[in-house]
N, C-alpha and C positions, 0 to 999 in steps of 0.2 A: 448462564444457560448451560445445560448436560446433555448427554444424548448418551440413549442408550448403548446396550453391545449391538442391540440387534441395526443402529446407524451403521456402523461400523462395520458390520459383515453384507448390507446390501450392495444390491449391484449399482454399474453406473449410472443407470436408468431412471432405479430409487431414488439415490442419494438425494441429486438435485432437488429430486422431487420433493421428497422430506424437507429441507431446508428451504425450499420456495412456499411450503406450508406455515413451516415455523416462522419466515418472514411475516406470512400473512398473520398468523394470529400474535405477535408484536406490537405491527400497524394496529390489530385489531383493540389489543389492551390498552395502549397508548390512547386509543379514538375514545377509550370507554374512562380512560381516567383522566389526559391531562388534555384532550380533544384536540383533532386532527382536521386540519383542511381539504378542501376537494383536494388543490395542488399539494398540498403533502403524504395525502392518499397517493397522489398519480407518481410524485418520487418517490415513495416507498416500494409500490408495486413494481414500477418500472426498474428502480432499484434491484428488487430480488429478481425479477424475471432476467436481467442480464445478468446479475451474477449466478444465476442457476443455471442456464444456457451456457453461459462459458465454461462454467466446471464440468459439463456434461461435455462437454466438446473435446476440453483439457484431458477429463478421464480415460475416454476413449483413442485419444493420438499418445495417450504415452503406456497404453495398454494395461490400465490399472482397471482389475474387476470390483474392487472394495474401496471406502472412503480412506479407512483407516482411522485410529483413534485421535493422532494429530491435527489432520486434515480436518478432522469434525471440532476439535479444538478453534482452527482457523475458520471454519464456517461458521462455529458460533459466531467469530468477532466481526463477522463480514456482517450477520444480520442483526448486532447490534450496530454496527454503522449504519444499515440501512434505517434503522429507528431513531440514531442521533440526524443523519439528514430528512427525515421527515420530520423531525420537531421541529428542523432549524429552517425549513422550509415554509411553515405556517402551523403552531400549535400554541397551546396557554402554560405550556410545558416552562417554568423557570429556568431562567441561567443556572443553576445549582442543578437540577435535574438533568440538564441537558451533558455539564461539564460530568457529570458522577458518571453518568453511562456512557461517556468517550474514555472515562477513565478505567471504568472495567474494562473495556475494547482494549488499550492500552497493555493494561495490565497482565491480560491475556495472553497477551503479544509473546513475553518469556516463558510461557509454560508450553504451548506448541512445540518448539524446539524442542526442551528439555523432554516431552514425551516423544518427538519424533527419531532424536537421540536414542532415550532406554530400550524404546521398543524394537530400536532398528529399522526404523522405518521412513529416514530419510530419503528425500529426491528433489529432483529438479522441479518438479508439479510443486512440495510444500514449499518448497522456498519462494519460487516466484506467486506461488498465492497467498503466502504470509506477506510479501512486498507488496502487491497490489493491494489489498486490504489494510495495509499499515498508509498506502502513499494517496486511497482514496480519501482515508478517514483523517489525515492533515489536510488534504484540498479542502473537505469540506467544513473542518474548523478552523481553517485559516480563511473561507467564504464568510464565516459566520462574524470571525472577528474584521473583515474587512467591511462589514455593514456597519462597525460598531465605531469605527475607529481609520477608515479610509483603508480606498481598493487598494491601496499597495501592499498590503497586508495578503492579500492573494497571491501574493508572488513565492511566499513561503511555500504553500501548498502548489502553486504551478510548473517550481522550477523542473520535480521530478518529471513533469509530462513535457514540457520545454526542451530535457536534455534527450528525452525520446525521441520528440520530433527533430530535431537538430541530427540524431542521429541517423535516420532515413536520410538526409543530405550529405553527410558527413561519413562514410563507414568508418574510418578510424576511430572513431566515437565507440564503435561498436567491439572492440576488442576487450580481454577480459581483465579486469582491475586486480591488484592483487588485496588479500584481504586487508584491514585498518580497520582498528578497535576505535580509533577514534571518530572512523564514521558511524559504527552503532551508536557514538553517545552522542552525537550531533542527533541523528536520525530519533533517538530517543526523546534530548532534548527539546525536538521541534514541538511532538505529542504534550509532552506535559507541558509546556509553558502554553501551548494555545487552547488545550483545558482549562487551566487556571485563570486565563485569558478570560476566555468564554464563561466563565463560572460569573463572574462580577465581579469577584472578591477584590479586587488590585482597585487601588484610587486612577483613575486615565491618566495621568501622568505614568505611573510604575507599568501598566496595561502597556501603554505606550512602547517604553522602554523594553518592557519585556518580548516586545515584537521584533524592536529592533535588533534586539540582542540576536533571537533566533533567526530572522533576515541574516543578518548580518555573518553568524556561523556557517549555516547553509550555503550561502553566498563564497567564503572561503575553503567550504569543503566541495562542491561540485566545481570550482577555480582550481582546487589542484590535482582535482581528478584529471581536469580537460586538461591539463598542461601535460600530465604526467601521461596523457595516451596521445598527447599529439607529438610530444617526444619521442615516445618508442612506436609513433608511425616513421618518424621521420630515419630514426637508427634503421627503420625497414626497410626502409626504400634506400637508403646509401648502400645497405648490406647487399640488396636484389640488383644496384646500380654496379656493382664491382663484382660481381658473381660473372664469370665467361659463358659466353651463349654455349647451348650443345653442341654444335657443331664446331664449333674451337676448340672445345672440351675432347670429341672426337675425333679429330686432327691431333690436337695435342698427345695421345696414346699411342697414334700409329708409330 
């Protein structure tokens, strides 16, 4: 999917608007060639109207007047998710079709950056909308393969919203990681192996395996996140536990 310059110089207002179009006419191609159910009609729709709502909201609190050329990169891959969860929702759309267009989505994924980079056009809005769109479109291929193959297979795509919630109870959760190359290639490897998954291609045994494998990565990459911030909660509070009140602090000068 492309978009023009003139995406790219609208206001906040447009933007949304434009890609809650192009959602629509997606849904619409997909109805007219591989056929769409009511209920996949209604998550597709539903689909782009909160992701267009939220980007409009996002634009506006972090004072961006334009999408930008990235960002429209990353909108494309959000409403091709919205069109891979409507087929996977109720269409005549083949496993092969459905894995191809998670794999553009995917593939998408590193050019975002790489343009948000040249252009200079990085922020905190493209990143956490490149995450969200990357960590929707595993939930819903790790949904699709958990139909195929048992619900535990959902747990690949639910960990990220898991450590979310976790974190609303937990703030230590919520401090900031330092970066690891080895979480992109996990994070990466979950996408392609539940494509290939999802495609058919794998005999269910290797299908299988191949689930387990990503469970099981995933499973030791958010394991040593959580250890590794609930360590340096705990270095915090020993530090804040020996630190002399002000008023000791104050005496101690006089």
């Amino acid at each position: 999917m492309t978009f023009s310059t003139a995406t790219t110089t609208m206001s906040q207002s447009r933007a949304p608007l434009a890609g809650f179009t192009a959602q629509l006419l997606l849904l619409t191609t997909l109805a007219l060639t591989v056929g769409l159910s009511t209920w996949a009609w209604f998550a597709g729709v539903v689909f782009g109207a909160v992701l267009c709502g939220l980007l409009k909201v996002a634009l506006h609190r972090a004072g961006m007047t334009t999408l930008g050329w990235a960002n429209s990169v990353t909108l494309g891959r959000a409403i091709l998710t919205g069109g891979v969860t409507a087929m996977i929702v109720g269409s005549d759309a083949s496993p092969l079709l459905i894995a191809a267009v998670a794999a553009v989505a995917l593939a998408m994924d590193g050019v975002d950056g790489q343009v948000a980079r040249r252009t200079g056009t990085t922020s905190a809005l493209g990143a956490r909308f490149d995450m969200e769109v990357d960590a929707f479109l595993i939930l819903v291929l790790s949904g699709a393969a958990a139909i195929e193959f048992g619900w535990w297979a959902l747990a690949i795509g639910a960990f990220r919203y898991l450590f979310v919630v976790a974190s609303w109870a937990l703030p230590w959760m919520n401090a900031a990681l330092p970066p690891k190359f080895s979480r992109k290639v996990v994070a990466a490897q979950q996408g392609v192996m539940l494509a290939v998954v999802v495609s058919g291609l794998l005999p269910t045994a290797f299908a299988v395996f191949a689930l387990a494998v990503a469970l099981a990565s995933l499973t030791w990459s958010f394991g040593r996140d959580i250890v590794w911030l609930h360590q340096v909660s705990r270095v915090r509070q020993v530090a804040g536990s020996r630190r002399p009140a002000p008023r000791a602090r104050a005496l101690a000068t006089r």
